[in-house]
C-alpha positions as CSV (number, residue, x, y, z in Angstrom):
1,X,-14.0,16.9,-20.0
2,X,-13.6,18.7,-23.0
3,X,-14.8,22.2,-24.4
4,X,-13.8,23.4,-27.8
5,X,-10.7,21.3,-28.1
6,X,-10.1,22.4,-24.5
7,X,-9.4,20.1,-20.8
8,X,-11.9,21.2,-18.5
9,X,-11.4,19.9,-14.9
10,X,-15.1,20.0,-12.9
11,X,-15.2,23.4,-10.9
12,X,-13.0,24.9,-13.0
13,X,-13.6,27.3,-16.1
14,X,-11.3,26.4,-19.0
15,X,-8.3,29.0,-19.7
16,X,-4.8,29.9,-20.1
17,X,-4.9,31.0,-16.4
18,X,-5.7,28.1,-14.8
19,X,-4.3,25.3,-17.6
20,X,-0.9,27.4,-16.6
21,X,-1.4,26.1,-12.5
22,X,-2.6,23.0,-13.2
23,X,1.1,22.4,-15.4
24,X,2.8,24.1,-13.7
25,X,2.3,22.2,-10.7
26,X,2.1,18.9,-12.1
27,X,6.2,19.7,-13.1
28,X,7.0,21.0,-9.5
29,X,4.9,18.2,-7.7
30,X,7.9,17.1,-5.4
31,X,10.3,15.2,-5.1
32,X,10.7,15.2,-8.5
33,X,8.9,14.0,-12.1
34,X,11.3,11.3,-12.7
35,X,10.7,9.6,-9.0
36,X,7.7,7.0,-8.8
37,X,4.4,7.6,-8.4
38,X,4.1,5.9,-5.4
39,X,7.1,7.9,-4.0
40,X,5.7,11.5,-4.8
41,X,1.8,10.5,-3.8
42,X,2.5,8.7,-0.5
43,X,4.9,12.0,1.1
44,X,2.3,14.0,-0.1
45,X,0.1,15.9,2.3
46,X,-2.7,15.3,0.2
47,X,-2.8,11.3,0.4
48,X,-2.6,11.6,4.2
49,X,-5.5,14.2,4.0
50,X,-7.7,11.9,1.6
51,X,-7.0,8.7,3.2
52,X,-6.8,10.1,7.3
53,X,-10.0,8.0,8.3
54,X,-8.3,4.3,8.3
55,X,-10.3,1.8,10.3
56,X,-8.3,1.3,12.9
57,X,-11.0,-1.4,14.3
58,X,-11.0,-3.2,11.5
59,X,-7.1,-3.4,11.2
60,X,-7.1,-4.1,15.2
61,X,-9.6,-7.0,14.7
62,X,-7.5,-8.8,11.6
63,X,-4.7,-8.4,13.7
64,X,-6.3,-10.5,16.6
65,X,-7.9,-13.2,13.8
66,X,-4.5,-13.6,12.5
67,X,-2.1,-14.0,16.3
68,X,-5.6,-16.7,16.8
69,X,-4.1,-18.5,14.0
70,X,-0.5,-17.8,14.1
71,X,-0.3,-18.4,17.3
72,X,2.9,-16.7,17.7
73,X,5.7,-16.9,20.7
74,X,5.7,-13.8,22.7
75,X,9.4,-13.5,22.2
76,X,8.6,-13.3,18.2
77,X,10.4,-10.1,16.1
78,X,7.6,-9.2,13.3
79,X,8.3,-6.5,10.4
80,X,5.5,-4.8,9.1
81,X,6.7,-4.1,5.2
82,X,5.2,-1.2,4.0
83,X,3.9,0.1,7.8
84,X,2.6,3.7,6.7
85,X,2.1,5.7,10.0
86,X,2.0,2.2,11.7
87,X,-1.5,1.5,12.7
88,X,-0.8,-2.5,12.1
89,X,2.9,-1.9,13.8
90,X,1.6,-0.1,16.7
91,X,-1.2,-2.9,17.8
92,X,1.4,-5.7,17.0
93,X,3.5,-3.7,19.5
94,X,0.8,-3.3,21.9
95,X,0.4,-7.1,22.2
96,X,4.3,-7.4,23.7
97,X,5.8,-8.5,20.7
98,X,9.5,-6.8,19.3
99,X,7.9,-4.9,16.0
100,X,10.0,-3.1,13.1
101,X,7.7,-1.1,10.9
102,X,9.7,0.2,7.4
103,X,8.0,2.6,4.7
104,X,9.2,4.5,2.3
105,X,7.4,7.4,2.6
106,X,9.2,10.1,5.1
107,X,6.1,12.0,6.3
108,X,4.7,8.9,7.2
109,X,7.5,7.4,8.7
110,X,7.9,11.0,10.6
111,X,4.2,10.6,12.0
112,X,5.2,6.8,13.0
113,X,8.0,7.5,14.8
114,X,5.8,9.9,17.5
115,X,4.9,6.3,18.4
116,X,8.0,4.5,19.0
117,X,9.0,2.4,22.6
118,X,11.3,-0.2,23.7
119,X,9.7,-2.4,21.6
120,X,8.7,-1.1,18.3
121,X,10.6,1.0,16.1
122,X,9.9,2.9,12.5
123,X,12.8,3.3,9.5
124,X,12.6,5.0,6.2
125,X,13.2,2.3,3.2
126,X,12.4,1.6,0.2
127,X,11.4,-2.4,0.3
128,X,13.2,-3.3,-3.0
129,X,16.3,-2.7,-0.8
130,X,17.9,-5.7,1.7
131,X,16.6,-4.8,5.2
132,X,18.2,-7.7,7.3
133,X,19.4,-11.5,7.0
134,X,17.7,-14.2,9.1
135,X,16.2,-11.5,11.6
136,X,12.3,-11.9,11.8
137,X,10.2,-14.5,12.5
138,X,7.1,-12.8,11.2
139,X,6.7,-10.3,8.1
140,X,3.3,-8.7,7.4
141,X,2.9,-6.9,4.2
142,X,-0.9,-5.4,5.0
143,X,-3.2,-3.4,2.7
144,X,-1.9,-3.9,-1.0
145,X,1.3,-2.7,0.1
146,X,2.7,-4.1,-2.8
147,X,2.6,-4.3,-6.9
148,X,3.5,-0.7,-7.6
149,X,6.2,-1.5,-9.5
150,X,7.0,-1.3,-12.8
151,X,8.8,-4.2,-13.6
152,X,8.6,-7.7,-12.5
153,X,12.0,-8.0,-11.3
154,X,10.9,-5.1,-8.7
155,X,8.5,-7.5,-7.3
156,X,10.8,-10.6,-7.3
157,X,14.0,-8.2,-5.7
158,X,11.1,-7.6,-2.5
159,X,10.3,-11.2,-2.4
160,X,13.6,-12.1,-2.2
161,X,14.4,-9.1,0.4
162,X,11.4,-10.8,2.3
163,X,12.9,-14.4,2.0
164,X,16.5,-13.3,3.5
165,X,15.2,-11.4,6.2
166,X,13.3,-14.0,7.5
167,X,14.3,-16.6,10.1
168,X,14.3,-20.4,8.9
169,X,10.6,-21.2,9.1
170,X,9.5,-17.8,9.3
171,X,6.0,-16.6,8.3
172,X,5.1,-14.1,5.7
173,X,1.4,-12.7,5.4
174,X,0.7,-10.8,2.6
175,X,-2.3,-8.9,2.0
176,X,-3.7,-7.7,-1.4
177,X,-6.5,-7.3,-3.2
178,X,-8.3,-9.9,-5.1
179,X,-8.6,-9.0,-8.7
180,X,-12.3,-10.5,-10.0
181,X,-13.9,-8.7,-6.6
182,X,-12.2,-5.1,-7.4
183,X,-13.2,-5.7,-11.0
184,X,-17.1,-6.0,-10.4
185,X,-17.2,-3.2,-7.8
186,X,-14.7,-0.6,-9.2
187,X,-17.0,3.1,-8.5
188,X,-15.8,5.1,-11.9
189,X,-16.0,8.4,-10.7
190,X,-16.0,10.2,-7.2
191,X,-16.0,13.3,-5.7
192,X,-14.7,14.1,-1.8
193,X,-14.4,17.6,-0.5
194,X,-12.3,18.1,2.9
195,X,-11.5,21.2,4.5
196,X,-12.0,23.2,1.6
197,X,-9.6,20.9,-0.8
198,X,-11.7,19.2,-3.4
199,X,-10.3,16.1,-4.7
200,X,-12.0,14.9,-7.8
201,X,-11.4,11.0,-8.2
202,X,-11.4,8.5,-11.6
203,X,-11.0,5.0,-11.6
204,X,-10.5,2.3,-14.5
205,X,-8.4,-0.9,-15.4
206,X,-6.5,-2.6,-18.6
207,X,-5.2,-6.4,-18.7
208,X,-2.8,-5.7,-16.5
209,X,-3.2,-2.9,-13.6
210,X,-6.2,-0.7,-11.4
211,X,-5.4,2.8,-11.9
212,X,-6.8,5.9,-9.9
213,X,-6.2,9.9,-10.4
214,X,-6.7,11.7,-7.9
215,X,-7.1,15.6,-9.9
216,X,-7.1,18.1,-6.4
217,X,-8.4,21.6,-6.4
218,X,-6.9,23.4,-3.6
219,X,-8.9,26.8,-3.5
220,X,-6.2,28.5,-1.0
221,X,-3.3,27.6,-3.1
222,X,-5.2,28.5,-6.2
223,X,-3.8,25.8,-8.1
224,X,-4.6,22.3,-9.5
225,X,-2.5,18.8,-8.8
226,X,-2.8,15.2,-9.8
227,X,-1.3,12.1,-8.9
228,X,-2.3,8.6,-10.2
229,X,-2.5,5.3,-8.7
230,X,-1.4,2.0,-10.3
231,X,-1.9,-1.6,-8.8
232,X,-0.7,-4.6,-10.6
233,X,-3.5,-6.9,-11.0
234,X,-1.5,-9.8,-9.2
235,X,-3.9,-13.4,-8.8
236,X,-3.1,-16.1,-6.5
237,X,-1.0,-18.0,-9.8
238,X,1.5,-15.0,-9.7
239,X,2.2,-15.2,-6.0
240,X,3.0,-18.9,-6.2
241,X,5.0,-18.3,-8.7
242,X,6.2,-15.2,-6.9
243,X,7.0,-17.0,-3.5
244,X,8.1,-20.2,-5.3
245,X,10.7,-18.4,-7.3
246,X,12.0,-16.9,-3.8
247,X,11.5,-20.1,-1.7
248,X,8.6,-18.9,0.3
249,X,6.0,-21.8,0.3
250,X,2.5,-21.0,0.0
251,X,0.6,-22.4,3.5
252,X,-2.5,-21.2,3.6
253,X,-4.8,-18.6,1.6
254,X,-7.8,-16.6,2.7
255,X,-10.1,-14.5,1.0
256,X,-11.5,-11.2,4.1
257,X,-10.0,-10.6,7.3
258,X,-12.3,-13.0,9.0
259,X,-9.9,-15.4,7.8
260,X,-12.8,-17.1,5.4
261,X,-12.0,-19.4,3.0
262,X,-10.7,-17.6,-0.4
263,X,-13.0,-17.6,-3.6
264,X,-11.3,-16.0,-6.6
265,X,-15.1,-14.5,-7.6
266,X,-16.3,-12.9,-4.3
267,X,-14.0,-13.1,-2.2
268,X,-12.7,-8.8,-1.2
269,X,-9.1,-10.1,-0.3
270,X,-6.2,-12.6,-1.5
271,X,-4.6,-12.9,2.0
272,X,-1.6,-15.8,1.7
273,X,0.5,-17.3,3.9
274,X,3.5,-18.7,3.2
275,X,6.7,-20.1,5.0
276,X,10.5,-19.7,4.5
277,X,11.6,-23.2,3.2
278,X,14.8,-23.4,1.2
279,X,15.9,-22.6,-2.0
């Protein structure tokens, strides 16, 4: 808000003091202001506070729709793109298949690899670079993994990256979020408070992303930070387009992780399925 020509953040009185922390830490908000938003958010200890209560039941249950459908051979090697801590990885592993999990965020990958066995294994990488020629028979990019990026050729280099490291006739399943859905139910303004860290919470949209800031008052570091979220608004044309540019072809598309049929209106997901042809 503002107060005499002044930002005010909520719980805060406005002042030199506190408008000194609040930039301050926005320019030493590691690792560094020039580095992605994605990159600095997603190491931060803050993301894996705010977002620690995952549904693991929920992820555990898609899982199990989508090997019903898949139908997979237990000998199958599956790379979860964009893995996080690996709660999708972990319960792909637990069902005996060979499972890769890459991510570019360190603390994550750091928490993921607490997890690893003979059969599943976590590496720091940033998806727009090559990670493997002909090697999997599955990739899974889950949760809206994807569309951070600035620039289309971004998303085009990690569809391609996708396309090589797939086996001939290997399945990708991408996840994301379907646009008209988000649109109708986007909450403007939130407010969580956990362990004593208040983390005040703004949403909104233009033509062509979602966007969310996250403004955090941490009370025992006496200071102020913010990051902000950005989603491409991707539809099911710019995937086709996507995966026929990077001969992927699309199979199958579903709209929640019942594996219902998609509705561009109501359905909550865009979940696709598409196969390694060639190019």
């Amino acid at each position: 808000m503002y107060v005499n020509g002044e930002t005010c953040w909520p719980g805060y009185f406005c002042g030199l003091k506190i408008k000194h922390l609040y930039m301050k830490n926005l320019a030493g908000q590691l690792p560094g202001n020039n580095s992605p938003w994605f990159k600095r958010w997603f190491d931060s200890s803050f993301y894996h506070q705010l977002y620690a209560n995952r549904n693991e039941k929920e992820a555990a249950d898609f899982i199990d729709e989508l090997l019903m459908e898949l139908k997979p051979a237990q000998t199958s090697s599956m790379l979860d793109l964009g893995c996080g801590a690996g709660r999708h990885a972990k319960y792909l592993a637990s069902k005996g298949f060979n499972v890769k999990g890459i991510d570019l965020s360190f603390s994550s990958i750091r928490q993921a690899k607490k997890s690893e066995t003979l059969n599943l294994q976590f590496h720091q990488q940033d998806m727009r670079t090559p990670f493997g020629n002909n090697r999997f028979d599955y990739v899974f990019n889950f949760f809206t993994s994807f569309g951070y990026f600035k620039n289309d050729e971004d998303n085009h280099r990690v569809i391609e990256n996708i396309y090589r490291s797939l086996k001939p006739g290997g399945i990708l399943v991408m996840d994301y979020i379907n646009i008209a859905w988000c649109e109708k139910r986007l909450v403007a303004e939130e407010k969580k408070e956990i362990d004593g860290i208040a983390y005040y919470i703004t949403r909104w949209t233009d033509n062509k992303n979602f966007y969310k800031k996250v403004l955090i008052e941490d009370i025992q570091a006496e200071g102020l930070f913010e990051y902000t979220e950005q989603v491409e608004k991707l539809s099911l044309a710019d995937f086709e387009n996507l995966f026929s540019c990077n001969g992927l072809h699309l199979e199958k598309v579903y709209g929640d992780y019942q594996l219902n049929g998609y509705d561009d209106q109501e359905s909550p997901r865009l979940i696709l399925i598409a196969r390694k042809g060639n190019k």
